[in-house]
N, C-alpha and C positions, 0 to 999 in steps of 0.2 A: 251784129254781136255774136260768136262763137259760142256755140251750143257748151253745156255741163258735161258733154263727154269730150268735145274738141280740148277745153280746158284740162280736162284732167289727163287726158293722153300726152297732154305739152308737159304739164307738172311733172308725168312720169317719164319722160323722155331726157328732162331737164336732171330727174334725180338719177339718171343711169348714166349722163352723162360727169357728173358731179361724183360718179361712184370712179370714173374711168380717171377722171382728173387728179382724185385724191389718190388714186393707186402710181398713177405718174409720178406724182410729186413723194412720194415714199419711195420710189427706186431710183428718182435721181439724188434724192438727197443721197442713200446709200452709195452709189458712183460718187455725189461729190466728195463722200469724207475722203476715200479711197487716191480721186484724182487732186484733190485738193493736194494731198501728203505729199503724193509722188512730185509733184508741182515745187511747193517749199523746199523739199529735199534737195530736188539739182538747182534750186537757185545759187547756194554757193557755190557750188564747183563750174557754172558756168560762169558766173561775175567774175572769179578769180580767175579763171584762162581767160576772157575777154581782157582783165589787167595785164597778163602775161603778156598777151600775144600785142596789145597797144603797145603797149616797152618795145615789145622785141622788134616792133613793127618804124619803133623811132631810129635803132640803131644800124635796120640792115638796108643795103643800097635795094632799090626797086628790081636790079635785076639780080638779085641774090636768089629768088622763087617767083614761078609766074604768078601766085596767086597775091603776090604783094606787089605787082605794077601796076601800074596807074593807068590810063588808055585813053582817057579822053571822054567824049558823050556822041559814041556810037550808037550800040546796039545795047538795051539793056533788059535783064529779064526779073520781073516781079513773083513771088512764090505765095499763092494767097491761099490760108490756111481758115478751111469752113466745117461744116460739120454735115455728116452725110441723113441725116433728120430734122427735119422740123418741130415745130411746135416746143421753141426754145425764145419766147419774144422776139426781139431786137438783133438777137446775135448775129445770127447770119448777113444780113441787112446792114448790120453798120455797118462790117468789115469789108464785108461786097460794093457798099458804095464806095468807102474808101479807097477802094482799089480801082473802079471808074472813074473817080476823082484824079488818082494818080496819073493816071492813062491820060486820060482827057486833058490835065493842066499842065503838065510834063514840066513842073517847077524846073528841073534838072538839064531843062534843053536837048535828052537824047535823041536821035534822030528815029531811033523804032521803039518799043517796049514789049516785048511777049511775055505773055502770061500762063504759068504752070498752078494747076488749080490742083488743091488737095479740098475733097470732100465735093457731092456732089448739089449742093445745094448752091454753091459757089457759082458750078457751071449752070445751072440751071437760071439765076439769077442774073448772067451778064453773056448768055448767050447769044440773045436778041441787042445786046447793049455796044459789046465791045465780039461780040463771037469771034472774029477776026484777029484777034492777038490772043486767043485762046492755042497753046503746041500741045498743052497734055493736061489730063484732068488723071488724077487718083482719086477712086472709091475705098471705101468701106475698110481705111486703114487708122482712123481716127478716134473709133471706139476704145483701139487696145493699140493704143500708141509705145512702141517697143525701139529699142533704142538702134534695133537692127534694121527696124523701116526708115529711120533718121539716118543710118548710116547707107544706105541704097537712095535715097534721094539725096542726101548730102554729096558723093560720090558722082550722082551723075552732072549734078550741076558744077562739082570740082572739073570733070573733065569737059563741060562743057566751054566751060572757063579758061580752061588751059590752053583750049583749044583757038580759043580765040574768036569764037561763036558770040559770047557777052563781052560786054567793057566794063559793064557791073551787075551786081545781084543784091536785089533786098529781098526782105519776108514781110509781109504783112498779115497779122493775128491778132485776136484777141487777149489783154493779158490781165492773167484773171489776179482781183484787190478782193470780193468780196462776193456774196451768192445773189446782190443786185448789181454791183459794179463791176464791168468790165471795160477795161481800156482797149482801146483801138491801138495797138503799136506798129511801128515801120521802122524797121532796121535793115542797115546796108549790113551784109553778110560779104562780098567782093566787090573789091579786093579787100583787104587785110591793111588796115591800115590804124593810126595812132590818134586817141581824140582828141578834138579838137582841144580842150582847155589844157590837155598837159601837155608841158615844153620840156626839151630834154634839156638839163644840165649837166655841168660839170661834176657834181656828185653822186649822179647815176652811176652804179657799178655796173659796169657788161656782165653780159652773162658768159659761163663756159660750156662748151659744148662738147657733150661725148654722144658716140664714139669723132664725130664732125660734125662741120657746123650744116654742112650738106644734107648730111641723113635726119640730122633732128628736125630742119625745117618739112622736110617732103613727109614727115611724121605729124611735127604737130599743128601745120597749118590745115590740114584735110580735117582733121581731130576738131579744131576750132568748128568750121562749117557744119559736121557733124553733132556736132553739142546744140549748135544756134540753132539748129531741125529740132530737136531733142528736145529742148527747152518749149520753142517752138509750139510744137506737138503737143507736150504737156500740159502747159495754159492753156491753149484752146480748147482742148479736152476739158480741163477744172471750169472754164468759162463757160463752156456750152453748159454740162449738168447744174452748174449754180444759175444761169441762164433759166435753163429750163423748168428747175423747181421754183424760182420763182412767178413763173410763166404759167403753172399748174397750179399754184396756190393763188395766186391773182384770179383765175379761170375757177375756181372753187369757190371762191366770197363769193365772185360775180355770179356763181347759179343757184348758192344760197338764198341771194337780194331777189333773182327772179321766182325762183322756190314761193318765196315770201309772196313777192307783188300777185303771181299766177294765183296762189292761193286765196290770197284779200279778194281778186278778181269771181274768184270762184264761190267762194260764200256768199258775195254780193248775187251775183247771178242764182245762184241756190237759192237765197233770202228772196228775191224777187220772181221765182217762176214761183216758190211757194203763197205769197202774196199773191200771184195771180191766181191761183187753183182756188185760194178761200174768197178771191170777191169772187167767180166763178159757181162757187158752191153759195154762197150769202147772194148772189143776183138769180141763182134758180131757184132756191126757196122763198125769194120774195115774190118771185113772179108766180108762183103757185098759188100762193094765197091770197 
């Protein structure tokens, strides 16, 4: 049984940590309101160019831009979006297996899959796993997700594309509903193409294109990719801190409860060395007498 001082060094060790926890969970809440907004905010303006670019994507011939042709199930690359810190529950971990998951079942039948990891926890988690389809990891761009690091990674996966390097490109992230709920999502980002449930008809209006129909596309098909980073970037952001304060408030009840149980442990143990001192003291005056 642990001595009254071992108990009470745990109690306080428990309450300094319960101090670390609760200060956690009051600076991610303040991140989440923050990332939460930024998050709601581009939700319309990327929903509606996703509708854009579906239409636009029903009416032009495949070899109208490379980013709108089709290729086949080559070579395909995955963009998995983590967070470069821990001590966020779950987060990292769902989205990290889903992405092993991907790799491993290759629902899609591509013949390779490489993997371009944002956030270091990402790599750290499927290095030993998949290392091998790992081409590039990004750090420490996740905390202050800006529309200029979406557009530098959007950019090179454009040209990589172009290039003929991929046959297609998805993202996989977390997308943030609530400060316990986060979705796992996978969307194809290339090629550029029209969803599945809408059919084009005859009363679709084309669109007109100034100054050409040439320069509009090599404008706003790069634009698209760029938003889908964007966006991207943002939820997982909003996901990680609502992640993570719930992660730190969980971690807080739970060192309250032990607070508690350590303490009952510890009066009990009190209670009982003091019991022993008095039959100690009542058996050497008896035996005196």
């Amino acid at each position: 049984m642990p001595s009254l001082k071992d108990i009470k060094k745990r109690i306080g060790s428990v309450k300094n940590t319960q101090q670390i926890t609760k200060a956690m969970k009051m600076v991610a809440a303040a991140k989440l309101r923050r990332a939460q907004e930024a998050a709601v905010a581009a939700r319309p303006y990327a929903e509606k160019m996703h509708a854009v670019l579906s239409h636009l994507a029903q009416r032009e011939e495949a070899s109208a831009h490379p980013l709108l042709s089709q290729r086949g199930t080559g070579r395909a690359l995955l963009v998995l979006m983590t967070a470069d810190r821990g001590l966020c529950g779950g987060f990292n971990a769902n989205v990290s297996k889903a992405a092993e998951r991907f790799i491993r079942v290759n629902e899609q039948g591509f013949e390779d899959i490489d993997l371009m990891i944002i956030g270091r926890k990402g790599r750290d988690f499927l290095k030993n796993r998949v290392g091998d389809k790992i081409t590039k990891v990004y750090e420490n761009i996740t905390s202050e997700a800006t529309y200029k690091t979406a557009q530098l990674i959007g950019q090179e996966v454009v040209d990589a594309y172009s290039e003929e390097k991929y046959d297609a490109v998805f993202v996989l992230y977390n997308a943030f509903q609530s400060a316990i709920v986060q979705n796992v999502t996978l969307e194809q980002v290339l090629p550029i193409k029209a969803d599945a449930a809408e059919t084009l008809d005859d009363s679709v209006v084309d669109y007109i294109y100034e100054p050409n129909r040439g320069e509009v596309l090599s404008q706003i098909l790069p634009k698209m990719v760029e938003v889908q980073f964007f966006r991207g970037l943002l939820e997982s952001n909003a996901s990680e801190q609502g992640s993570r304060m719930s992660a730190m408030d969980s971690a807080s009840r739970n060192a309250s409860d032990m607070i508690a149980k350590l303490t009952l442990q510890y009066n009990r143990a009190r209670q009982a060395a003091i019991t022993k001192e008095l039959m100690e003291i009542i058996s050497g005056a008896e035996s005196i007498k």
